[in-house]
C-alpha positions as CSV (number, residue, x, y, z in Angstrom):
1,X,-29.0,-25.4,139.7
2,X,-31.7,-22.8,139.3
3,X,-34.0,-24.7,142.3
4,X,-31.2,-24.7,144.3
5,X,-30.2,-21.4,144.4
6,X,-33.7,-20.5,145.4
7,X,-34.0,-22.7,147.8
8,X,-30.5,-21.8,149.4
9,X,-31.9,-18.1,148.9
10,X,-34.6,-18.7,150.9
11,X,-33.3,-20.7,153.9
12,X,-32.1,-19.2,157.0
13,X,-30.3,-21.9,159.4
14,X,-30.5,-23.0,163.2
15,X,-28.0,-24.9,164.6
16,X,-28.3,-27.1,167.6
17,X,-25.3,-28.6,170.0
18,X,-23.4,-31.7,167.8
19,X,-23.4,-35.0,169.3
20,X,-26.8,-34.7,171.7
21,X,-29.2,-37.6,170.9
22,X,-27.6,-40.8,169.9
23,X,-26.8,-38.8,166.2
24,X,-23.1,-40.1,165.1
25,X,-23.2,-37.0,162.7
26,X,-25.1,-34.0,162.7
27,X,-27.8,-33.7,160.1
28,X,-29.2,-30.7,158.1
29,X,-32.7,-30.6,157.9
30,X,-34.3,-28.0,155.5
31,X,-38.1,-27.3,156.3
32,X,-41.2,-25.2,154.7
33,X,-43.0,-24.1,157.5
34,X,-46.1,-22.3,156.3
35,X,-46.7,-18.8,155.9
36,X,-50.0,-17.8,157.2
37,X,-51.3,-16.6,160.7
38,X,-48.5,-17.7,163.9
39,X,-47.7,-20.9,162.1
40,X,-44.4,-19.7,160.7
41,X,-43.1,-18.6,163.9
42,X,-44.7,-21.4,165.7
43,X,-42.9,-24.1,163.6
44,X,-39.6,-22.5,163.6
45,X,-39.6,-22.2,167.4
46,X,-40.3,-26.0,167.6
47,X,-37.8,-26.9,165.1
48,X,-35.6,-25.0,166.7
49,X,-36.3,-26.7,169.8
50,X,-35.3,-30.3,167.8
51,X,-32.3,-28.7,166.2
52,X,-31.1,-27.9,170.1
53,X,-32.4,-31.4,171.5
54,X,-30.4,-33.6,168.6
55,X,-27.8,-31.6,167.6
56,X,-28.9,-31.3,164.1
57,X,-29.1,-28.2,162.0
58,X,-33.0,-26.5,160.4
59,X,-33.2,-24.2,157.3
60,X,-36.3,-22.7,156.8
61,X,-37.6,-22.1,153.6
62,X,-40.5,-19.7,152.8
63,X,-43.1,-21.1,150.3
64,X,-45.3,-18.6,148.6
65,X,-48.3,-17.4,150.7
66,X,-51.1,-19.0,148.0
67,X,-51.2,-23.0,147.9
68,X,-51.6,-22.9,144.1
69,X,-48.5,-21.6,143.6
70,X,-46.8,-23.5,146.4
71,X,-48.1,-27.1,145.1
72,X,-46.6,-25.5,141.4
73,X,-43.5,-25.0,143.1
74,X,-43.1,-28.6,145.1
75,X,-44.3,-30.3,142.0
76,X,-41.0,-29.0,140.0
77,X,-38.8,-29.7,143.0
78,X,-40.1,-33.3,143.6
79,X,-40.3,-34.3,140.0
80,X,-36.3,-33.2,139.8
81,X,-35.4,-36.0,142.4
82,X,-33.7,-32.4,144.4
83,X,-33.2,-33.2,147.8
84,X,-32.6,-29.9,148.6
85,X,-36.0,-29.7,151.2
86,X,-36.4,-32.8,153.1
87,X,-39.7,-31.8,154.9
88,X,-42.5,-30.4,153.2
89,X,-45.9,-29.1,154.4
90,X,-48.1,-30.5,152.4
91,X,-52.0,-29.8,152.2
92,X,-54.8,-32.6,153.0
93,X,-55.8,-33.1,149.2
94,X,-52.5,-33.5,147.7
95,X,-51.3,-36.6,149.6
96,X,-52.8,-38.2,146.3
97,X,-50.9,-36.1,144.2
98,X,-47.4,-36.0,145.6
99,X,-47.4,-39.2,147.4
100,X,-45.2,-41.1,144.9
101,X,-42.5,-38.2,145.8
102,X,-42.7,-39.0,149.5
103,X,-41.1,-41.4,152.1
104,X,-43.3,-43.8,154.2
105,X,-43.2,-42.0,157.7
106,X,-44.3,-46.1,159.5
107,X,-40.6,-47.0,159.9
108,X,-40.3,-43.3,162.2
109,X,-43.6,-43.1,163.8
110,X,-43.4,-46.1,167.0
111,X,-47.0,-45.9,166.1
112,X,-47.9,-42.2,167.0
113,X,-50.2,-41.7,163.9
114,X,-52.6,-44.1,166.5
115,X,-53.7,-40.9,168.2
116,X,-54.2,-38.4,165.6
117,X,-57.6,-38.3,163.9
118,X,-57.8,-42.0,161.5
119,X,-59.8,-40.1,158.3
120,X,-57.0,-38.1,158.2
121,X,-54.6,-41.1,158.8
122,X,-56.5,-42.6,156.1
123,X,-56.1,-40.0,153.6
124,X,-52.0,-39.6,154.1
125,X,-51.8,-43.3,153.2
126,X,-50.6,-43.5,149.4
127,X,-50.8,-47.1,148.3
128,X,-50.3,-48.3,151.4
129,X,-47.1,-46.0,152.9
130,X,-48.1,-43.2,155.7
131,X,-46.7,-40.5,153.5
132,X,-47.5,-37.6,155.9
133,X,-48.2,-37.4,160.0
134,X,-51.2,-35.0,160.2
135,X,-50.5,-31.3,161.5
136,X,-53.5,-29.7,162.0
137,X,-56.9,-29.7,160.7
138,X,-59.2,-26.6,159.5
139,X,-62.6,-26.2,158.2
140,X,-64.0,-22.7,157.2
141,X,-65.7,-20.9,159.8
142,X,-67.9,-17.6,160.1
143,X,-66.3,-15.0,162.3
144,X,-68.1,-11.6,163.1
145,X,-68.3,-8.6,164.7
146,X,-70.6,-9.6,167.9
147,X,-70.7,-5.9,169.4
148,X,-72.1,-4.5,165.8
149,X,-74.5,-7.4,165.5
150,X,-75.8,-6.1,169.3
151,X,-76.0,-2.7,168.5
152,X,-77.9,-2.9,165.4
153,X,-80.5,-5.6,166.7
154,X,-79.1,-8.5,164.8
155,X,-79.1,-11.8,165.4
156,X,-75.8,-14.5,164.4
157,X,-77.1,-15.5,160.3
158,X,-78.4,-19.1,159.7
159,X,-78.4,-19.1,156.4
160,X,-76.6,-16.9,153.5
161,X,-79.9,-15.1,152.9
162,X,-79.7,-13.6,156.5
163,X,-76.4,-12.6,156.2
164,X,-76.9,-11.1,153.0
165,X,-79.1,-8.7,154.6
166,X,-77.7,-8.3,158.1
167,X,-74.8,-7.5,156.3
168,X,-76.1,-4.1,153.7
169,X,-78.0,-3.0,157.1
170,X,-75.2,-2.7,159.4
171,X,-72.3,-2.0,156.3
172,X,-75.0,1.2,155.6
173,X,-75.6,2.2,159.1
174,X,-71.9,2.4,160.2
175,X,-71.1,3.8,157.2
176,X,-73.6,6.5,157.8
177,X,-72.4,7.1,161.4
178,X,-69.0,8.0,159.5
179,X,-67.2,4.7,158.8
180,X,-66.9,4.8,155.2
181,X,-64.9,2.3,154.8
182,X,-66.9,-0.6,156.9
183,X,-67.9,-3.5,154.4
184,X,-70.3,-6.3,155.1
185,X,-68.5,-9.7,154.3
186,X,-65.2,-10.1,153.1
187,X,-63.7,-13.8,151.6
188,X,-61.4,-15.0,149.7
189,X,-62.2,-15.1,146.0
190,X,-59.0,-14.1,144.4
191,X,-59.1,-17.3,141.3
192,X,-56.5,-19.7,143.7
193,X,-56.9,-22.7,145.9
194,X,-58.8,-21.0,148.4
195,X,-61.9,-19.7,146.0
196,X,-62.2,-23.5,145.3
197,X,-62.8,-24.0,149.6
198,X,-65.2,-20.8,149.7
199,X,-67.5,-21.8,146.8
200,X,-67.8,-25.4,147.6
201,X,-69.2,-24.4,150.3
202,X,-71.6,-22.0,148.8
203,X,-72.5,-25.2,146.4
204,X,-72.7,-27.6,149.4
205,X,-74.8,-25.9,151.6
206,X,-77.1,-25.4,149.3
207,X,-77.5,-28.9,148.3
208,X,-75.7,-28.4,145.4
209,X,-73.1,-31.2,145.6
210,X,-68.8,-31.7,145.4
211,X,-68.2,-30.5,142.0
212,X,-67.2,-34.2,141.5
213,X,-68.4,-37.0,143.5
214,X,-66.9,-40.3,145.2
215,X,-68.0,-42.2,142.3
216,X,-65.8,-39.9,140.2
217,X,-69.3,-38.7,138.6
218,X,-69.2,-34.4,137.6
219,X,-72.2,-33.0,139.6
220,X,-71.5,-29.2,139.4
221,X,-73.8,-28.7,136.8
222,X,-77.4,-28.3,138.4
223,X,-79.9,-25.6,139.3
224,X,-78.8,-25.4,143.5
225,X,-75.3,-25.2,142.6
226,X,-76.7,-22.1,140.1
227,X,-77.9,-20.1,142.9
228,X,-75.4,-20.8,145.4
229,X,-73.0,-18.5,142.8
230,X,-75.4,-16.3,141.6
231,X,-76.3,-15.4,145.3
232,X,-72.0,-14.9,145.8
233,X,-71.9,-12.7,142.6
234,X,-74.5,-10.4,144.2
235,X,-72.0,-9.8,147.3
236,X,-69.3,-8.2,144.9
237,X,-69.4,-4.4,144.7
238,X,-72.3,-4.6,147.5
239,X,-71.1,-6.1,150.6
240,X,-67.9,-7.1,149.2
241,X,-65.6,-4.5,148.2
242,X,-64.6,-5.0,144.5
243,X,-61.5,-6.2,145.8
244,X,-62.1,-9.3,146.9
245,X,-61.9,-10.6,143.6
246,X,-57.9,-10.7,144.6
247,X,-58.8,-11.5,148.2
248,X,-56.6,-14.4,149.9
249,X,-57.0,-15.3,153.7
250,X,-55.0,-12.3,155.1
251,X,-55.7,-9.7,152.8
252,X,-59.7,-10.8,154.5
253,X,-58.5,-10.7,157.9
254,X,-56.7,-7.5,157.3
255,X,-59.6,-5.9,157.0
256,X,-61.8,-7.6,159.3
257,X,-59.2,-7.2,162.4
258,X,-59.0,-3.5,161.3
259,X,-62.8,-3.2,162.1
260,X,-63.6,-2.7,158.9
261,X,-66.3,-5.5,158.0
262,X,-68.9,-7.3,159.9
263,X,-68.5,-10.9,159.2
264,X,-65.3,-12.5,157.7
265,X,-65.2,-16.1,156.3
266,X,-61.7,-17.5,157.2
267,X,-59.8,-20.5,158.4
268,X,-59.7,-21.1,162.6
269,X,-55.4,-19.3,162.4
270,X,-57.6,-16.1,162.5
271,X,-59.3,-16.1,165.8
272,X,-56.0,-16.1,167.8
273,X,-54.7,-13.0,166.2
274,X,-58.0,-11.1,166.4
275,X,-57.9,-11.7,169.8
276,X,-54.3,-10.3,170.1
277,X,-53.7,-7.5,172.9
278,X,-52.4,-5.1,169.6
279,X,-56.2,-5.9,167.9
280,X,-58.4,-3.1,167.7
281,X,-61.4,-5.8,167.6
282,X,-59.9,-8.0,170.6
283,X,-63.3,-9.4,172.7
284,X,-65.5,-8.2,169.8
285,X,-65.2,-11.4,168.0
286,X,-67.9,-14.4,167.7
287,X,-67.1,-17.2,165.9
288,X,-69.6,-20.2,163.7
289,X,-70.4,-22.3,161.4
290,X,-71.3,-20.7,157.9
291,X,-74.5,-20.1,157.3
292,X,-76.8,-22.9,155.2
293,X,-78.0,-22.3,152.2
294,X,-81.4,-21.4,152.8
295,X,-83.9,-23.1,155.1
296,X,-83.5,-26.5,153.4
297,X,-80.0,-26.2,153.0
298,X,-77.2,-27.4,155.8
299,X,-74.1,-26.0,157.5
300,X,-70.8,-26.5,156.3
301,X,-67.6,-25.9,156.2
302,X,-64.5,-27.0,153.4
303,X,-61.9,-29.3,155.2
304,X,-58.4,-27.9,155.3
305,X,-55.4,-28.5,157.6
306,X,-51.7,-29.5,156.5
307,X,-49.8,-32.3,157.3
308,X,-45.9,-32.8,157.0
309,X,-44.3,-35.3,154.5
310,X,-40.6,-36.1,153.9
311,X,-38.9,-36.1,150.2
312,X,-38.2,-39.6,149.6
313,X,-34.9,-37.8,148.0
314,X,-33.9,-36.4,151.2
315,X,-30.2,-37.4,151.8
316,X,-31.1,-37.6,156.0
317,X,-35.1,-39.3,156.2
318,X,-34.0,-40.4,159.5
319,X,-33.4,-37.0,161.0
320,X,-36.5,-35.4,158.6
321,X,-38.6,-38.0,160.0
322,X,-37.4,-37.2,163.4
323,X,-38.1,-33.7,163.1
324,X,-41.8,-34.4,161.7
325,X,-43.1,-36.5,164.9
326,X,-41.8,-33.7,167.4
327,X,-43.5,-31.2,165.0
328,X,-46.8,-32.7,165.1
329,X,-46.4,-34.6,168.4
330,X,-49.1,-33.9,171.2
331,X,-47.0,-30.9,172.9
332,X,-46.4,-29.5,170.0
333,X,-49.8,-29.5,168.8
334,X,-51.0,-27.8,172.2
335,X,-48.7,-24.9,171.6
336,X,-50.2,-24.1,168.2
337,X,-54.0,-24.5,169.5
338,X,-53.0,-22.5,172.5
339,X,-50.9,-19.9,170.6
340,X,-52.2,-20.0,167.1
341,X,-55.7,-21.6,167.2
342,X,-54.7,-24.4,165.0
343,X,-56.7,-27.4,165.5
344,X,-55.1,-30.5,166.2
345,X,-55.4,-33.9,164.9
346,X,-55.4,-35.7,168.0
347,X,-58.6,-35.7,169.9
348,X,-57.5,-35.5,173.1
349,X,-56.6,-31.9,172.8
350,X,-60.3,-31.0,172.1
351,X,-61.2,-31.8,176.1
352,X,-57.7,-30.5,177.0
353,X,-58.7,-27.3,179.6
354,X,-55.7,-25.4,178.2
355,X,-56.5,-25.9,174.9
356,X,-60.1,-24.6,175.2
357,X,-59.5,-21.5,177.4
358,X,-57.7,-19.9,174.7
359,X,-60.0,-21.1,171.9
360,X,-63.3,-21.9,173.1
361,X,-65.2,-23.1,169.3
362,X,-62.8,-25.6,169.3
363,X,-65.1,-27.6,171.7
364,X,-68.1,-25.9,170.2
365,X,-67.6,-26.3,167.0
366,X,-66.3,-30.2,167.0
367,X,-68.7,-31.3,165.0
368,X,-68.1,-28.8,161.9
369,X,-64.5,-29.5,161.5
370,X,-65.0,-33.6,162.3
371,X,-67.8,-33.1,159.8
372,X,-66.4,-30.9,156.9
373,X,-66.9,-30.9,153.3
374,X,-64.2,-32.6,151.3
375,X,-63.1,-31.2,148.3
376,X,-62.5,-33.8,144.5
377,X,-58.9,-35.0,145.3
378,X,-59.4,-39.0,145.8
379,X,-62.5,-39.2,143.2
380,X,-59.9,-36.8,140.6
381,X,-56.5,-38.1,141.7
382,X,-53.7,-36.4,139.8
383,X,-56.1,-34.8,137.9
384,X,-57.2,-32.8,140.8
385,X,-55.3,-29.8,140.3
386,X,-56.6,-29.1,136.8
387,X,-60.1,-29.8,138.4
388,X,-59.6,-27.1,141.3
389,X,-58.0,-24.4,138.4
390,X,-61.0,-25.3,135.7
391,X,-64.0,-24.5,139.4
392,X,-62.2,-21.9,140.8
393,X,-62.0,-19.6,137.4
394,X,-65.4,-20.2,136.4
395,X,-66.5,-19.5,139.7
396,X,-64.4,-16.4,139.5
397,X,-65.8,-15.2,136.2
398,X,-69.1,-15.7,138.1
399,X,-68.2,-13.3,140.5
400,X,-66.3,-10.9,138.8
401,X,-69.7,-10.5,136.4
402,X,-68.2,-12.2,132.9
403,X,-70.8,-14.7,133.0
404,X,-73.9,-15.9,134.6
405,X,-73.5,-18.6,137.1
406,X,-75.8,-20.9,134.5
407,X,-73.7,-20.2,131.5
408,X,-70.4,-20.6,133.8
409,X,-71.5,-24.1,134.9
410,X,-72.9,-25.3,131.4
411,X,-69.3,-24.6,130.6
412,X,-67.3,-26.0,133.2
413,X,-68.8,-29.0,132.7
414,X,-67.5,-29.7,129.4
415,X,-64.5,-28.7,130.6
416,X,-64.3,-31.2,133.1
417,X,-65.6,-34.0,130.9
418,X,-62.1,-33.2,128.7
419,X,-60.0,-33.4,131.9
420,X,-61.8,-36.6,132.9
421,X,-62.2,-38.2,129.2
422,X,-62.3,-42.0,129.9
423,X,-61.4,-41.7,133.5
424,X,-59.9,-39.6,136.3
């Protein structure tokens, strides 16, 4: 009863013209559509599009902004066999975890999963069943302030070192010309979901491994790993205002599209909204890879992107399922590029002239988001969750100055040897 009043709470209904499409009775199809960037309004505008193609009806329900919470929150629905939301969007690590909670999409898809990207196929097949169609894909990219890069004489970072310093020259400099509240770097290290994407990249581009690796082997515990954090812990209070230790992705871009820091890590959602006519940083904006962790070190980025499942307790899969491929379906995914600067799953899109006019790293940055780091969730399984919570507070103790990265580590390891015990 109580998930159903919050869910009912929550939902706000479109209803399309009864009888369209072959449908003998009109279905009603509750959706979580996301809640960062465009993709909210984005999603409802194509669901609403469905609702008036097949007659069918489309709640929306609104999920909480941070993905630690929201995976919280569909774990107690799903594991109360509530078919109050038939169509969840679901991130790319916890196919693994939710997939026994989710209907196989095959029966629905006349094949369409053939064009999205097959890695990503691959890992929204649960023992076999295509429990999710892929939405769109991320990986965390670099964005910064090209005109204050130019008019202090520096160059785009390549590694963290770089951008360390290019960062405290042009944060003191802008300050002094009577910006007090500019800021070098800004992140997202609040202790959630998305601390675990920004540090494992730290770790990774400096050599320093996946926390756990395909062999289901703990790695975190080593000396490049050790000054991939200590280096991050040096950003707090200095670069970083003290504040990013609560920092999600839009409390970052808020201050970055106000003008007030010179490089921003973030997901690709951000660049259409800097570039937005109301942005006071609109055509000031250059977008990369993140830096590598020092000269021997590598670019990377964490892979992200969301995919859309169906409850297998949904009372309608047929119309969920329905609704899913023309969400994620090739027009669909053009709009959001186009509109939102989410990058689709089917590769097509990334030659598509459209597409590129009105995000131009798509096509330059191919590589880093075909190439991106994956965080533990096949090696870990179900266990992943506990894994992600255990990394992203020691990393955040780490940055928030309660312990030295070394110490941190020493003691996340053990942790993660209790989680593990005989086996993942």
């Amino acid at each position: 009863m109580g998930i159903r009043r919050t869910l009912l709470g929550s939902a706000v209904a479109v209803a399309g013209m009864a009888g369209v499409a072959g449908y003998a009775m009109a279905a009603e199809v509750t959706v979580v559509c996301g809640s960062v960037g465009q993709g909210a309004k984005l999603c409802k505008g194509a669901a609403t599009e469905w609702a008036k193609e097949t007659g069918n009806t489309v709640k929306f329900f609104a999920a909480p902004a941070s993905s630690t919470e929201q995976l919280a929150l569909y774990q107690q629905i799903l594991s109360s066999g509530s078919s109050d939301i038939d169509v969840f969007q679901i991130d790319v690590i916890w196919p693994g975890i939710l997939g026994s909670h989710l209907a196989d999409l095959k029966p629905y898809s006349n094949g369409a999963e053939d064009m999205h990207f097959q890695p990503i196929v691959a890992n929204n097949t649960y023992k076999g069943k295509l429990v999710a169609m892929p939405w769109y894909t991320d990986a965390g990219l670099l964005f910064y302030r090209k005109d204050l890069l130019e008019k202090h004489g520096e160059k785009a970072p390549e590694t963290w070192g770089d951008l360390t310093a290019s960062a405290k020259k042009i944060q003191d400099a802008e300050r002094a010309a009577g910006n007090n509240k500019m800021w070098g770097f800004v992140y997202q290290a609040k202790a959630y979901e998305g601390l675990t994407c920004d540090a494992l990249e730290w770790v990774d581009s400096f050599g320093g491994g996946d926390v756990v690796n395909a062999d289901g082997d703990i790695t975190i515990n080593n000396e490049k790993a050790v000054k991939a954090l200590s280096l991050a812990a040096s950003w707090t209070g200095t670069i970083a205002p003290s504040g990013v230790l609560s920092y999600q992705e839009e409390d970052a871009r808020g201050v970055f599209q106000s003008g007030n820091a010179v490089f921003m890590r973030n997901w690709p959602y951000a660049w259409s909204l800097g570039q937005a006519d109301d942005s006071p940083i609109k055509g000031k904006i250059g977008v990369m890879a993140l830096p590598k962790g020092g000269e021997d070190g590598k670019q990377t980025g964490t892979l992200g992107g969301w995919q859309l499942a169906v409850s297998k307790y949904s009372k309608d899969p047929e119309a969920a399922a329905s609704l899913v491929m023309h969400l994620t379906s090739k027009k669909s995914q053009k709009q959001r590029a186009i509109e939102g600067s989410y990058n689709p799953t089917i590769a097509e899109l990334y030659s598509d002239a459209d597409v590129l006019a009105a995000s131009p790293f798509m096509g330059q940055l191919k590589d880093t988001f075909t190439n991106a780091v994956a965080r533990p969730s096949r090696a870990t399984g179900s266990n992943y969750n506990k894994v992600s919570n255990a990394f992203y507070n020691a990393v955040h103790d780490v940055l928030s100055g309660k312990t030295e990265a070394e110490a941190s580590l020493a003691k996340l390891e053990k942790n993660l040897k209790r989680i593990k015990r005989k086996g993942w």
